[in-house]
N, C-alpha and C positions, 0 to 999 in steps of 0.2 A: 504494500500500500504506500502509498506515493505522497510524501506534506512536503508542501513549500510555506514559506513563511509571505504572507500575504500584509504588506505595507498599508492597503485600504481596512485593513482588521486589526492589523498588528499584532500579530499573533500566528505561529503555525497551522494550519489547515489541512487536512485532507484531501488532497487532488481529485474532483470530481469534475471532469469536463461537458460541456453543453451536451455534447454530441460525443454518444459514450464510443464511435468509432474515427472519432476525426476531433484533433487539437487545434484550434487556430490561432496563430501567435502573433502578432505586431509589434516590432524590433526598430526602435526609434535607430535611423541610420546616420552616415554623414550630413554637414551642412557641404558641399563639395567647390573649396575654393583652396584646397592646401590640399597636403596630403595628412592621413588620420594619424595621431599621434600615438604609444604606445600604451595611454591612459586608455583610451577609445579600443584601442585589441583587447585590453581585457575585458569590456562587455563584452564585444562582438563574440569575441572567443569563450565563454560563460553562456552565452543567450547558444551560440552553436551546440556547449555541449548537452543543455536543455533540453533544445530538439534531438540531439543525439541518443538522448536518454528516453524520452520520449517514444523516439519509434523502434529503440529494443526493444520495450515493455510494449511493443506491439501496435503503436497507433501510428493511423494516419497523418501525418502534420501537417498543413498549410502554414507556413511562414512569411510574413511579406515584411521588409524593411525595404522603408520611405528614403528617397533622395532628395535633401532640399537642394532645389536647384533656381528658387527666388531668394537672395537675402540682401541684408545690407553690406556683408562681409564681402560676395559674391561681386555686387554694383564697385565697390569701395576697390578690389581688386580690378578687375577690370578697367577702369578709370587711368589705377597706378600702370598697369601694364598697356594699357590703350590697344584696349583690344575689347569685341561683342562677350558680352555675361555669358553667352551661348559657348563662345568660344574656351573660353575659360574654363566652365560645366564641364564640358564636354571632354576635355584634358584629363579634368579631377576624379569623374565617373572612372574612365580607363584606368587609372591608378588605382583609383580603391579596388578595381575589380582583382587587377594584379596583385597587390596586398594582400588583401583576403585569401585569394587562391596558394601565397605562397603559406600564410597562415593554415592551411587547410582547413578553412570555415568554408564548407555546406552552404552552394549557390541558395539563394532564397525561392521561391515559388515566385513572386513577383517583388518590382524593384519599382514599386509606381515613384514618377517625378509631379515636381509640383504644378511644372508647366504644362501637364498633357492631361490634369484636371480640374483647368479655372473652373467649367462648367460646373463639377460636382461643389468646389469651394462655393463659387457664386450662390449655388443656390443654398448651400446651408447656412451662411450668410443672411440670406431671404429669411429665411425660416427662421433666425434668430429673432428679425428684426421682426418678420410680422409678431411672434409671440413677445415683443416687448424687453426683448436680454439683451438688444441691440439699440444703438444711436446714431446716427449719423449726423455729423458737423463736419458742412463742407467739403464733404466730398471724403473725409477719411467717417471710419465707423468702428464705432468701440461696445466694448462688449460691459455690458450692466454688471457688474459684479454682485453689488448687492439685492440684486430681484433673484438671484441665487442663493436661497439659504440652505445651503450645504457647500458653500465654498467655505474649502481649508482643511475637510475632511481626508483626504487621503495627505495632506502634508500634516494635519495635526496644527495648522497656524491660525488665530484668530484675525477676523477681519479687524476688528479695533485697534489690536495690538499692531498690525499690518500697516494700518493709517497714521499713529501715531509714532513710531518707531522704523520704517521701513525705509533704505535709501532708494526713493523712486524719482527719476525723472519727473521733472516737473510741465505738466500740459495743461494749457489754459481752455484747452478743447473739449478737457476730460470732463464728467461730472464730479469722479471721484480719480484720485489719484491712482486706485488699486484698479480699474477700468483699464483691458490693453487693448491694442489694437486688433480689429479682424480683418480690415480692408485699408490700405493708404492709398492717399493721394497721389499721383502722380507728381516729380519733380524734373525738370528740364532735365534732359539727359539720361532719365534712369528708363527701364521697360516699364512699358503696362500694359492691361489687358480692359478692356471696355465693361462695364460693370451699369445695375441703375444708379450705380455712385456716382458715375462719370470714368474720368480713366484712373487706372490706377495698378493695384497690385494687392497680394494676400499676405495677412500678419504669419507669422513662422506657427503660431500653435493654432490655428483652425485649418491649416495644412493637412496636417496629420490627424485632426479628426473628419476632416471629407478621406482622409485615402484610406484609414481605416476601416470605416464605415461603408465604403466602395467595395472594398477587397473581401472583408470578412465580418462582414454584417451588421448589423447595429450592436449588438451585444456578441463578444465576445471571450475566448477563456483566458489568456496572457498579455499583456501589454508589461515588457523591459525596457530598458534602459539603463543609464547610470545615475547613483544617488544625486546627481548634480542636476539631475531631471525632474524630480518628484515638485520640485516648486523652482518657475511657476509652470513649468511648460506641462507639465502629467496634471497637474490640479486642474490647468486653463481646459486644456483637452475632456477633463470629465466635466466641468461647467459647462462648456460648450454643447458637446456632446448628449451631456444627458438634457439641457435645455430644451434642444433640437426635438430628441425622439421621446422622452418621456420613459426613458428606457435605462436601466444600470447599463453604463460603457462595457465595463469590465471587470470579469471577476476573480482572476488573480492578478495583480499589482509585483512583478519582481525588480527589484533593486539594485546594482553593482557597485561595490564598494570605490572609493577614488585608488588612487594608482599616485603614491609617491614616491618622492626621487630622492634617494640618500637622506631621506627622514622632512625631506622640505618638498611643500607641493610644486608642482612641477609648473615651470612660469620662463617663458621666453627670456623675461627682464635678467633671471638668475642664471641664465645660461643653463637649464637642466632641462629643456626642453626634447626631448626624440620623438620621431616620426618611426610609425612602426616598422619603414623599410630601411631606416637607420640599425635600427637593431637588429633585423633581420640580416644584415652585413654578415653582423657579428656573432651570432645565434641561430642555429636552426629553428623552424616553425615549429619541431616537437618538443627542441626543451625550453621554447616561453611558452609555448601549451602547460608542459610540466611543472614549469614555474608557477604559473596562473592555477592551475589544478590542486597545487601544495596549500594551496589559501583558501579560506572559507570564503564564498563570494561575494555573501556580503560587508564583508571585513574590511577597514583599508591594509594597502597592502605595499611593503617596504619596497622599491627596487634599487638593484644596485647589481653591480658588476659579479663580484663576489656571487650572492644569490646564484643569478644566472647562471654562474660556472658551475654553481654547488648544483643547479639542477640539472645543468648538463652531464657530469659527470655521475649523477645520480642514477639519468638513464642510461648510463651504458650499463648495469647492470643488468637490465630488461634485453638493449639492445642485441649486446651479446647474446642472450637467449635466443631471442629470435633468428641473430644469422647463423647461431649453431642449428636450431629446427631447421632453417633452411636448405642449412649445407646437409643434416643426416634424412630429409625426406628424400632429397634430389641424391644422395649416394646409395641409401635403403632400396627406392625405385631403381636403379640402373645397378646395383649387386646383387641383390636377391634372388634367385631360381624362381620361375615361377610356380604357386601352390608352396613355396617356403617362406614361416617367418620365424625370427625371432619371439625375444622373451620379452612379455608386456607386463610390466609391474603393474603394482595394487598400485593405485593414485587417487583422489575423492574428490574429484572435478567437479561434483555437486556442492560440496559445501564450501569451495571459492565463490562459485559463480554465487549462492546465496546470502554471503559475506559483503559483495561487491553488492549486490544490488539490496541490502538490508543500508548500505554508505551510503547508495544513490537516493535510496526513498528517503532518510532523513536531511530530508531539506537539501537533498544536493551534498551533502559530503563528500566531496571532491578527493580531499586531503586524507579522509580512511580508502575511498574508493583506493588511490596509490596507493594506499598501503599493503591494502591485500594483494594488488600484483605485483610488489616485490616480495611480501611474504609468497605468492606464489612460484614468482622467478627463484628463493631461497630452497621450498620444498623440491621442483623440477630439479634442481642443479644438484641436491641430493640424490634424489633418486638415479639419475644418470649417474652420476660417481662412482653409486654404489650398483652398480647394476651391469651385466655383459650384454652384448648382441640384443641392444632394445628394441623392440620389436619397430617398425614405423607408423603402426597405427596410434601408439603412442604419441607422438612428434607430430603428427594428425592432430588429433585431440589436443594439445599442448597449443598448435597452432590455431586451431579455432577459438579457445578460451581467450588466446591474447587478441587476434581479431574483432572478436565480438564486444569485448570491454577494454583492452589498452587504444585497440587501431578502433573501431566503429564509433568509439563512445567518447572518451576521451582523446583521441588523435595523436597520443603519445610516440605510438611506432609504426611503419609504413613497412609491411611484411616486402611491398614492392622495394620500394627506396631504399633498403637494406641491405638489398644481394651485391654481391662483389661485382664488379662488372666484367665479364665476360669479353669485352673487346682487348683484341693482342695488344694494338697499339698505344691506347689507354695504360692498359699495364704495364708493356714495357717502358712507359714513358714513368710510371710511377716508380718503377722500381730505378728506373735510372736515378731520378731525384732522390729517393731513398739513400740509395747509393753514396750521393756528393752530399748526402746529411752524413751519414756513417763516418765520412773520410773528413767534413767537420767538423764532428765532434774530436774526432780523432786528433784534428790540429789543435782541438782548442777552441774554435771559432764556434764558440756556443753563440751568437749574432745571427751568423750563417743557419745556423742548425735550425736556432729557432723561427728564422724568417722563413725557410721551406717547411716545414712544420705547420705553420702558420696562413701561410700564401695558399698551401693545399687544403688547408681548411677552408679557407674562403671559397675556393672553387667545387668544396663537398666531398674530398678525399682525406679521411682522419685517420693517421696514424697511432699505430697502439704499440708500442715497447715493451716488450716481455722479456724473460730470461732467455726464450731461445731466438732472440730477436724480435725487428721491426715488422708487424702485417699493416695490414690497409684495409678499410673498407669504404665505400663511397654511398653517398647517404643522401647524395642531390640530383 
């Protein structure tokens, strides 16, 4: 049984979806004028493994994350780089999509933009305005705050406290200051789209409740995001939203913790700024998977160089596993007689997988989920030790447990991405560079040794130093 901790409750829940054979999820996405930074991978990467968990345990999921592709940020760049908003979108989309893929986050079912549903904004706009939640001054249109008596509830904020204490822009437009935008004005230079405003354009949080409501219905079971969401933009979306249809938005609310840098939030001015294909330079997508995975989600969560390394090295204990299964199915099938096998040890594959998914139902335990699959990487590597001629249905078995909960679920290891590679040239070439490492270290030139070391790391080829020397496997 399946509880997540539900922010609109505040309190753990038992996962009971609308529709007991189909999930449907809304994953607030990029605004796309930059590229996503490494705070922003850890939802992305958290909301993936969700759905990931999700459809082990059997379900259908509909996923759609939104691309703002109207904002201020969006106009502001373009402007600086003198080039069309369109143009700029357009750049940023492609990147995020390459990010994500190198992240191995699970494309979404739909990727609605904001521009290819003024129609759906405009009118729920209408709709506001006819039921009275709406105002229009001059041509922009703000949204009633207080004909809404339930704003604040999923942030826990009071409106008073909000009014008298809140740093808010000051609009002489507004009724009230806590009042945001749903619709602007048009300004010399920027886009707009024809509305019964006049021209104009769409505020960032009634965006996200037309593509919502487009995609996957009026009422739906997950709406994520990062805690830096929940107010005002997640609060605005259920005012809005529920205004509209007179209908609950949504019924689980999930959270991501923020993502700090050497213990200070992460801020351009401070220089601590990374872009998730910054790190990914320097880190494969499965050990900031592992990284992100060690941490309760909704937690914040320290990063730092260190960490990373500690999670990288972490997973080679798994990894190794894996390219041993690989290497003993692939030698097992091509030496064995056929009608002969080996000897299949006792192993209790059931009460892993039980373990594991007893982590995932409480609230997403991430960090026990890990744990059980090095406690299970620790049991396998015993029993092969201790064991002759294992049979390969074993290594089978072995290989699907990690599949279905390390690779399917958590994205940890890539049974594909793993194998040695097989091309001569490749290898000969590695092993030459191996080679004039040997003969550096050998001078002395630990520089040398560790710049090829290092430089073949970049390129996805990690060297492993043992007693009876250096191997290789390549992992990109």
């Amino acid at each position: 049984m399946l509880k997540l901790y539900n922010t609109l409750t505040k309190k753990v829940e038992e996962f009971i979806p609308i529709d007991p054979n189909e999930v449907k999820i809304y994953m607030c996405g990029p605004t796309v004028y930059d590229y996503f930074h490494i705070g922003n991978a850890r939802s992305f990467v958290m909301a993936d493994m969700v759905r990931r968990y999700l459809e082990y345990k059997g379900y259908k999921v509909k996923f759609v994350m939104n691309l703002t592709d109207v904002d201020d940020k969006i106009i502001k760049k373009a402007n600086e780089e003198k080039r069309k908003p369109s143009e700029v979108t357009n750049d940023y989309i492609n990147a995020f999509f390459d990010d994500i893929t190198k992240l191995k986050i699970k494309k979404a079912n739909v990727y609605p933009k904001a521009t290819e549903h003024m129609s759906e904004i405009i009118d729920l706009i209408k709709k506001l305005e006819d039921k009275k939640f709406a105002y229009n001054k001059d041509g922009n249109v703000f949204y009633d705050v207080k004909h809404f008596s339930e704003y604040g509830k999923l942030s826990g904020k009071n409106i008073e406290d909000l009014e008298s204490g809140a740093r808010i822009e000051i609009n002489e437009e507004k009724s009230n200051p806590l009042d945001f935008a749903l619709w602007k004005k048009a300004k010399d230079g920027e886009p707009y789209w024809e509305s019964p405003w006049g021209k104009g354009r769409p505020g960032w949080h009634i965006e996200c409740s037309a593509m919502s409501c487009k995609h996957l219905g009026e009422t739906f079971d997950i709406h994520a995001g990062g805690n830096d969401l929940i107010f005002p933009h997640h609060e605005n979306e259920i005012a809005q939203s529920e205004a509209a249809t007179g209908k609950p938005f949504v019924k689980y609310w999930l959270h991501f913790g923020f993502l700090n840098i050497n213990e200070e939030k992460m801020s351009k001015s401070l220089g601590n700024f990374f872009t998730a294909r910054d790190v990914l330079k320097r880190y494969s997508a499965e050990a900031i998977r592992m990284f992100f995975a060690q941490a309760y989600y909704r937690g914040p969560l320290n990063f730092t160089d260190d960490l990373l390394t500690g999670a990288e090295k972490g997973l080679e204990k798994i990894t190794n596993l894996v390219d041993k299964v690989n290497d003993e199915i692939k030698k097992n099938n091509s030496r064995l007689p056929a009608g002969r096998q080996g000897v299949k040890p006792e192993f209790d594959f059931k009460s892993f997988y039980q373990r594991f998914e007893e982590a995932m139902d409480e609230d997403l335990n991430t960090s026990q989920a890990v744990a059980v699959i090095f406690d299970f990487a620790k049991e396998v590597n015993r029993i092969i030790a201790s064991s002759e001629n294992v049979d390969v249905n074993l290594y089978n078995d072995v290989k699907t447990f990690l599949t279905k909960t390390a690779e399917n679920v958590l994205g940890i290891v890539d049974f594909n991405k793993t194998i040695a590679g097989d091309d001569k040239l490749v290898g000969e070439l590695v092993e030459l560079l191996m080679k004039l490492r040997t003969e550096a270290k050998q001078n002395k030139n630990y520089q040398l040794s560790d710049t090829i070391r290092d430089r073949l790391k970049e390129l996805g080829v990690v060297l492993q130093d043992g007693k009876e020397g250096t191997n290789y496997k390549i992992v990109r």
